[in-house]
C-alpha positions as a Markdown table, in Angstrom:
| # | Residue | x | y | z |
|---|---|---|---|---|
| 1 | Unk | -4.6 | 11.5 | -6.3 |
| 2 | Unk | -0.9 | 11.0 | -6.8 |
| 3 | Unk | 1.5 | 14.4 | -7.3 |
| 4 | Unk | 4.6 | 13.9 | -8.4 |
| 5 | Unk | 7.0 | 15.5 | -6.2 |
| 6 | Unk | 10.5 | 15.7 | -6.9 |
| 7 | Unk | 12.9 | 13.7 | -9.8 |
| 8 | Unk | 15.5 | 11.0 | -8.7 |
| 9 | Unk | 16.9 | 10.9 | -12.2 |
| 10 | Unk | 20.1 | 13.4 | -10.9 |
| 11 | Unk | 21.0 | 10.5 | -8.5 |
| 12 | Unk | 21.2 | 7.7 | -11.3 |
| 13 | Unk | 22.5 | 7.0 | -14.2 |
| 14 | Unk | 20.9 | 6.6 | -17.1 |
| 15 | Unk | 22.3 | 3.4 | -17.9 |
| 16 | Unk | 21.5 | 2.1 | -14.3 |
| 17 | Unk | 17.9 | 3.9 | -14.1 |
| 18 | Unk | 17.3 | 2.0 | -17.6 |
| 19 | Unk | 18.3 | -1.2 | -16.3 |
| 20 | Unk | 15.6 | -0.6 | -13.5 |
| 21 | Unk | 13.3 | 0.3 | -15.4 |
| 22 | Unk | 13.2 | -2.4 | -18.1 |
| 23 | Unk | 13.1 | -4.8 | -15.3 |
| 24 | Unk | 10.1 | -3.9 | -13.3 |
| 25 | Unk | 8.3 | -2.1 | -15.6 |
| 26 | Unk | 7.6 | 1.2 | -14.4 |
| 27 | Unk | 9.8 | 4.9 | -14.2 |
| 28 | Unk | 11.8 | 4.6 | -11.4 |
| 29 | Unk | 12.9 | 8.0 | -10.9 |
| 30 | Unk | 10.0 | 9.4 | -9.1 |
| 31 | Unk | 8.3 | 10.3 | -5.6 |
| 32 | Unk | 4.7 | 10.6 | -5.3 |
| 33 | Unk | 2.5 | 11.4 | -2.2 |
| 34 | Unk | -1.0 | 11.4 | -0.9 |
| 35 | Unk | -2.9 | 11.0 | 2.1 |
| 36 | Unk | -3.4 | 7.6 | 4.2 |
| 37 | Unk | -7.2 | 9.1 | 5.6 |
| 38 | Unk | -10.2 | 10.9 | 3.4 |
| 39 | Unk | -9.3 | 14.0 | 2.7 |
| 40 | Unk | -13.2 | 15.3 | 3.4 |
| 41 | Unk | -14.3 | 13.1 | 6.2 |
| 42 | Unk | -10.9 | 12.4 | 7.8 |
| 43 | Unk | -12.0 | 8.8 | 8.2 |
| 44 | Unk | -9.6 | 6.0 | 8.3 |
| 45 | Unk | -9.2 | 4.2 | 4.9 |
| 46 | Unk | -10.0 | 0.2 | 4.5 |
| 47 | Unk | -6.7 | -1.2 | 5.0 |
| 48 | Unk | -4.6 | -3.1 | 2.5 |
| 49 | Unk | -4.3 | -6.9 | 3.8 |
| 50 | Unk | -1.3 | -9.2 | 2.6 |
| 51 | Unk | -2.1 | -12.8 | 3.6 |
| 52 | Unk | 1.4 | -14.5 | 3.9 |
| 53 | Unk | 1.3 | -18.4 | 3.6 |
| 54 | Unk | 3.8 | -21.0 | 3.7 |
| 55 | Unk | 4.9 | -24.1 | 5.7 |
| 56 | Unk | 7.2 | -24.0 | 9.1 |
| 57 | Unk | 10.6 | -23.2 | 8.4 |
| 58 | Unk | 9.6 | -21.5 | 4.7 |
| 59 | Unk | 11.2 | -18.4 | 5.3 |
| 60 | Unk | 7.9 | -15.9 | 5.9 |
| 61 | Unk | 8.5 | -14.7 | 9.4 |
| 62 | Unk | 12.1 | -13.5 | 8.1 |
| 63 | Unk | 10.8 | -11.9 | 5.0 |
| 64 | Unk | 7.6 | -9.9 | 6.4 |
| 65 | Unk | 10.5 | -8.5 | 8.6 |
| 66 | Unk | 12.2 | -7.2 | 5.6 |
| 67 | Unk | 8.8 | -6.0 | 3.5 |
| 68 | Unk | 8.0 | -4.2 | 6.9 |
| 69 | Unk | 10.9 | -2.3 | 6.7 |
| 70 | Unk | 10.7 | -1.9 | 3.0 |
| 71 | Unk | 7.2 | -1.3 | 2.5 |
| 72 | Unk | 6.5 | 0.1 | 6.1 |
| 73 | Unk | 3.7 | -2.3 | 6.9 |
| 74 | Unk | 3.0 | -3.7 | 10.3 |
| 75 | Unk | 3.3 | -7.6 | 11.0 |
| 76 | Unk | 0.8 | -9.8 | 12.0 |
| 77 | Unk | 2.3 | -12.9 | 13.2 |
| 78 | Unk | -0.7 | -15.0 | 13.9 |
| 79 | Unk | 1.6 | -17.5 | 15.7 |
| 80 | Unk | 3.0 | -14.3 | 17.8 |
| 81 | Unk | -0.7 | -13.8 | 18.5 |
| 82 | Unk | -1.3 | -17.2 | 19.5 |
| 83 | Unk | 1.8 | -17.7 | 22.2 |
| 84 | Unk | 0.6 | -13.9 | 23.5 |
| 85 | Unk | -2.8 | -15.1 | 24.5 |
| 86 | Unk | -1.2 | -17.8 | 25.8 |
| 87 | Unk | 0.9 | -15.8 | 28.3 |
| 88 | Unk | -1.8 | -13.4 | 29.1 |
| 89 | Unk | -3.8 | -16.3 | 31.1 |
| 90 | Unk | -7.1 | -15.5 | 29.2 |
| 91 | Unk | -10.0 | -18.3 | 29.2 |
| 92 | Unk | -8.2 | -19.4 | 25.6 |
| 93 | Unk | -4.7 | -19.5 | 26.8 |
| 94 | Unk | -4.9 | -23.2 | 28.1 |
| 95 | Unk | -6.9 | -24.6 | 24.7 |
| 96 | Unk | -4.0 | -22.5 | 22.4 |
| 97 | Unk | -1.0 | -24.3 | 24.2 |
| 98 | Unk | -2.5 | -27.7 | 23.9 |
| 99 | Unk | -3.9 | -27.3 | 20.4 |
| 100 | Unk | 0.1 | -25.9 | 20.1 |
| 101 | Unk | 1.6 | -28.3 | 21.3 |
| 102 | Unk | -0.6 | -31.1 | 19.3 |
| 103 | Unk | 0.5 | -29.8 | 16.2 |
| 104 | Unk | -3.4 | -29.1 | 15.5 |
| 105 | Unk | -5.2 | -25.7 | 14.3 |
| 106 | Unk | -6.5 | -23.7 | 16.8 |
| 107 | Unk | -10.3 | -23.1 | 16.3 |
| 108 | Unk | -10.8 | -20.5 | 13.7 |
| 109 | Unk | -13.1 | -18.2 | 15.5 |
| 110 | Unk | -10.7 | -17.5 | 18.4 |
| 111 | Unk | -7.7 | -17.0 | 15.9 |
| 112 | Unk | -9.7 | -14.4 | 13.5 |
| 113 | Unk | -11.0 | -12.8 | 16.9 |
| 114 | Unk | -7.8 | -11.9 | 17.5 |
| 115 | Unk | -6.6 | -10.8 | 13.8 |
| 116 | Unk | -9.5 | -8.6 | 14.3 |
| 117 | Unk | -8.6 | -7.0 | 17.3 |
| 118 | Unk | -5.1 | -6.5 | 16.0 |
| 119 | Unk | -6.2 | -4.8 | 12.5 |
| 120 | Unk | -8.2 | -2.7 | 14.6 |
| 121 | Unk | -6.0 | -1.3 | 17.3 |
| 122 | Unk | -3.2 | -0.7 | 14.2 |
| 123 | Unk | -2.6 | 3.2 | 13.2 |
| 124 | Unk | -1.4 | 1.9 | 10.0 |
| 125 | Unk | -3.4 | 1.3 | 6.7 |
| 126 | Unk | -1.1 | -1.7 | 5.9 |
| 127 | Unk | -1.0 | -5.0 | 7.0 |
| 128 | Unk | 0.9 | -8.3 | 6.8 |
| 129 | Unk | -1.2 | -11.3 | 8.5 |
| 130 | Unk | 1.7 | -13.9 | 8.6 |
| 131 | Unk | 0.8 | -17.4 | 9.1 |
| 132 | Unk | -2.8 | -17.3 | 8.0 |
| 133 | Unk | -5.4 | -18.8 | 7.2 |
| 134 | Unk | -3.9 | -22.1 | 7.7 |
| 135 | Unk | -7.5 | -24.2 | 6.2 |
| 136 | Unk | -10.7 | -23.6 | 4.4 |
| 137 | Unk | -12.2 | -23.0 | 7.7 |
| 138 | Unk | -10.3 | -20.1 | 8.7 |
| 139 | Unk | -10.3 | -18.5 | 5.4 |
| 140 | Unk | -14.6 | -18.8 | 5.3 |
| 141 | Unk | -14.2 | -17.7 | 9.1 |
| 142 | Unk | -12.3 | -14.4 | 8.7 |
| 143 | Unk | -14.6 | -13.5 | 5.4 |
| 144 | Unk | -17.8 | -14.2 | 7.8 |
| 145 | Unk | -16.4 | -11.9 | 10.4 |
| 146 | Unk | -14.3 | -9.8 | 8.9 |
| 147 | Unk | -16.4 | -9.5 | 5.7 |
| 148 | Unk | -13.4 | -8.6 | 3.2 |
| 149 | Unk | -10.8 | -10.6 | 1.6 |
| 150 | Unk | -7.3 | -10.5 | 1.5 |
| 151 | Unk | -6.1 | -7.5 | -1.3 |
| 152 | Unk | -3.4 | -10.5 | -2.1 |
| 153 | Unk | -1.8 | -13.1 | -1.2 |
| 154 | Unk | 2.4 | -14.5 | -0.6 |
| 155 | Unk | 3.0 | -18.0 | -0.6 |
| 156 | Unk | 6.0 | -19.0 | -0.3 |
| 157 | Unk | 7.2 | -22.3 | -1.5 |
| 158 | Unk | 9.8 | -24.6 | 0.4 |
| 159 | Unk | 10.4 | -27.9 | -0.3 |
| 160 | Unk | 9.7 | -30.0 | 2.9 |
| 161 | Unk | 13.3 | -31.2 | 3.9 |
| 162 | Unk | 14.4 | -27.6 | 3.2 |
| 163 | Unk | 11.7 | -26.5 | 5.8 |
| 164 | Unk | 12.5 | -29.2 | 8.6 |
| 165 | Unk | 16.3 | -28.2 | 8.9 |
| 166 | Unk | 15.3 | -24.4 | 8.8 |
| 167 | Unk | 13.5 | -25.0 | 12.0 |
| 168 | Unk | 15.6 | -27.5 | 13.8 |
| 169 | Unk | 18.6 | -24.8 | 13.5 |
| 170 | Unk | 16.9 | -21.3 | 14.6 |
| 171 | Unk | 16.7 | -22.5 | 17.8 |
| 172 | Unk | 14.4 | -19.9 | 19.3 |
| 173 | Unk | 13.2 | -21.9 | 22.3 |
| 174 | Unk | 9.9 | -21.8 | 20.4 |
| 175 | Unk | 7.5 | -25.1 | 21.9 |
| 176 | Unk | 6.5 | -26.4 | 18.8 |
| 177 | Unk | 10.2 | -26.4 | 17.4 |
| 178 | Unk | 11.0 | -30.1 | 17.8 |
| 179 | Unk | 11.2 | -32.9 | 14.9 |
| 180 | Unk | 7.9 | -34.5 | 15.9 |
| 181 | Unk | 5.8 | -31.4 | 16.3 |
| 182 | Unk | 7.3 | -30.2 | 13.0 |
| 183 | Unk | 6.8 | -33.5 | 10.9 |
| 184 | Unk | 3.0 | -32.8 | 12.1 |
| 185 | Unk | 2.4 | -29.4 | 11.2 |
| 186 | Unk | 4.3 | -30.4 | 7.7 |
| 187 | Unk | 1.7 | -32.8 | 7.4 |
| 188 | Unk | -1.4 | -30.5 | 8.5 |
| 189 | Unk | 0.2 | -28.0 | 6.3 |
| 190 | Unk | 0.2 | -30.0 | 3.4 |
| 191 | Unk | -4.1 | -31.5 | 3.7 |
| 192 | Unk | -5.4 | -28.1 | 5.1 |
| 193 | Unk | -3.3 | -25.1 | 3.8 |
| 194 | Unk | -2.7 | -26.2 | 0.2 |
| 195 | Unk | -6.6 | -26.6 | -0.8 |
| 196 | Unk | -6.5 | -22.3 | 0.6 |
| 197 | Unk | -3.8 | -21.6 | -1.6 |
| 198 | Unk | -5.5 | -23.0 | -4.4 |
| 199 | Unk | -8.6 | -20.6 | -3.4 |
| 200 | Unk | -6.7 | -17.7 | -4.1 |
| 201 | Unk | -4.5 | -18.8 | -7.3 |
| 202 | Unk | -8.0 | -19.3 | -8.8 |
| 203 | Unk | -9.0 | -15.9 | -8.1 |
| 204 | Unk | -6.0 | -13.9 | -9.1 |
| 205 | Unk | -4.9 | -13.1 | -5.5 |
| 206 | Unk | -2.1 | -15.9 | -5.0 |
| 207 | Unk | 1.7 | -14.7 | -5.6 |
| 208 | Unk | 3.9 | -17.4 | -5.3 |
| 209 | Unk | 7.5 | -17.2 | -4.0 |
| 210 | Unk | 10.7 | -19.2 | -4.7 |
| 211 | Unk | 11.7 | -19.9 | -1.2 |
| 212 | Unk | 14.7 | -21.5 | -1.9 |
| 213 | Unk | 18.3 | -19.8 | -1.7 |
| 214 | Unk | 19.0 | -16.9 | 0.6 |
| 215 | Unk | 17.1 | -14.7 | 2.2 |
| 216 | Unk | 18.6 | -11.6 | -0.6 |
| 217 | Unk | 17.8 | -13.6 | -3.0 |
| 218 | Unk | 14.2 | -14.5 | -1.8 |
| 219 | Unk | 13.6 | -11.1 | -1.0 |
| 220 | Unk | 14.6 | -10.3 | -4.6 |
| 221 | Unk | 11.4 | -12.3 | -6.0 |
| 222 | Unk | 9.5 | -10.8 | -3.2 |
| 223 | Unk | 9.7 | -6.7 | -4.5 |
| 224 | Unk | 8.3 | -6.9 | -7.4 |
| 225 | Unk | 4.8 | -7.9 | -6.2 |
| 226 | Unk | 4.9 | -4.7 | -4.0 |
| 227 | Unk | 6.2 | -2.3 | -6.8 |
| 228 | Unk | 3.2 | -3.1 | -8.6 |
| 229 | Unk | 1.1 | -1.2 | -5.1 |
| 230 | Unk | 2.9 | 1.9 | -5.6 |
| 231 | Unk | -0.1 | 3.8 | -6.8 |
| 232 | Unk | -2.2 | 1.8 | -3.9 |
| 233 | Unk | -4.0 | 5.6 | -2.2 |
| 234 | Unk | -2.9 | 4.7 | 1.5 |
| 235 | Unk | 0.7 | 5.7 | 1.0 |
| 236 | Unk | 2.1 | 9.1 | 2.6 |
| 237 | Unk | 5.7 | 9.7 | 0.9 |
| 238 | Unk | 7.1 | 6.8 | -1.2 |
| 239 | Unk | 10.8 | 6.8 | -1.4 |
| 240 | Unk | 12.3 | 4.8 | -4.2 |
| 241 | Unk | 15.9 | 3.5 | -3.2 |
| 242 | Unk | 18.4 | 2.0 | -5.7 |
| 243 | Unk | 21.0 | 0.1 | -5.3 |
| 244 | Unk | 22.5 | -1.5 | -8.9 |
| 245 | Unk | 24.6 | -4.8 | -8.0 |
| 246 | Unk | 25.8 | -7.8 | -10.4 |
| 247 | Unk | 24.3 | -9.8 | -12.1 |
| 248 | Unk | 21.0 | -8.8 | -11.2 |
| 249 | Unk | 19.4 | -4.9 | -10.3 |
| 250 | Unk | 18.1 | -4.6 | -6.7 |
| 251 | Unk | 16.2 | -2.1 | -4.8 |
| 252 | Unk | 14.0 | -1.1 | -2.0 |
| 253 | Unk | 11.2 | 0.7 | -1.7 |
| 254 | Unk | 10.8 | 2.7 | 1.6 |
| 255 | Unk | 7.5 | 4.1 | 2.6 |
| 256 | Unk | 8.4 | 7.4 | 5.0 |
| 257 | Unk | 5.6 | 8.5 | 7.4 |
């Protein structure tokens, strides 16, 4: 059960804390705190999963980073995942770089194997998946193994030429960050991803993201779909940090362990 503990209202003021207020629809002045495990059995809680979709270049790997240190979830990069069993030499390692390196999906029960393992060894009740599922087959996949959905899910929506010259200039030495591999995974992108993000639209999971503009401004669209979790039980201390700039109010919401 929430308790409210302490009043920010003496570090606003009221014009600003109004302003806040009347645009994300809930009292901003306040801290509230629980526990993240049972309080009888001590038993870890079923952790809140964020699905983060979007094509290459759409601007999801830069904004997990920024609801991670917002929200204080941990990121799942399943790409990250990927290129790490490929470096470790395991029996997969060989199948992911090729698949990789094709532009192609790697099989879906060695990629939710892995999503598993990585939920599992977290300490935290919070967790962005970025990059997944990337088709029908993964999504049915993880549900089968898993056997829980995603609590929601971020889309975020680039137009194509937008995407292309976002990776062509990050130049992270990444292997599949060349024009070619790129125009492929668009295109795989576009026939498997798409029918998954309708899925979830048409269960009342999918929020979709204006990723256009920078990345304050995409982060902007992206709080208010995490406000709404402030009452979610797995939180320890929530913070609520304002900062009131023109023409629009911005904040952050910092989860303190």
């Amino acid at each position: 059960m929430w308790r409210r503990l302490v009043s920010l209202s003496p570090l606003l003021s009221s014009s600003k804390s109004r302003l806040i207020n009347q645009a994300y629809g809930f009292n901003a002045c306040q801290l509230f705190s629980t526990q993240a495990e049972d309080g009888v059995s001590g038993t870890r809680r079923k952790p809140f999963i964020t699905f983060v979709l979007g094509g290459p270049g759409s601007g999801k790997g830069t904004q997990c980073t920024r609801i991670v240190n917002a929200f204080g979830f941990t990121h799942l990069s399943v790409g990250d995942l990927l290129r790490k069993e490929i470096y470790s030499n395991s029996e997969n390692g060989s199948m992911i770089l090729d698949t990789i390196k094709e532009g192609k999906i790697v099989p879906s029960e060695v990629t939710v194997k892995l999503i598993k393992n990585a939920i599992e060894a977290s300490q935290n009740n919070r967790i962005l998946v970025d990059g997944f599922p990337r088709s029908e087959e993964n999504r049915i996949a993880y549900e089968r193994v898993v056997r829980a959905e995603p609590d929601i899910v971020l889309f975020f929506d680039c137009p194509e030429e937008e995407m292309v010259k976002r990776v062509l200039n990050r130049n992270q030495g990444r292997i599949d960050d060349n024009i070619d591999t790129v125009k492929e995974r668009l295109a795989v992108f576009a026939e498997l991803n798409l029918p998954v993000i309708k899925y979830y639209s048409e269960k009342g999971k999918l929020h979709k993201i204006d990723g256009t503009g920078s990345e304050d401004e995409i982060f902007e669209r992206v709080l208010p779909v995490f406000a709404a979790l402030r009452n979610y039980p797995t939180a320890d201390f929530v913070l609520f940090k304002f900062l009131v700039t023109r023409p629009s109010v911005y904040y952050m919401i910092t989860w303190v362990p």
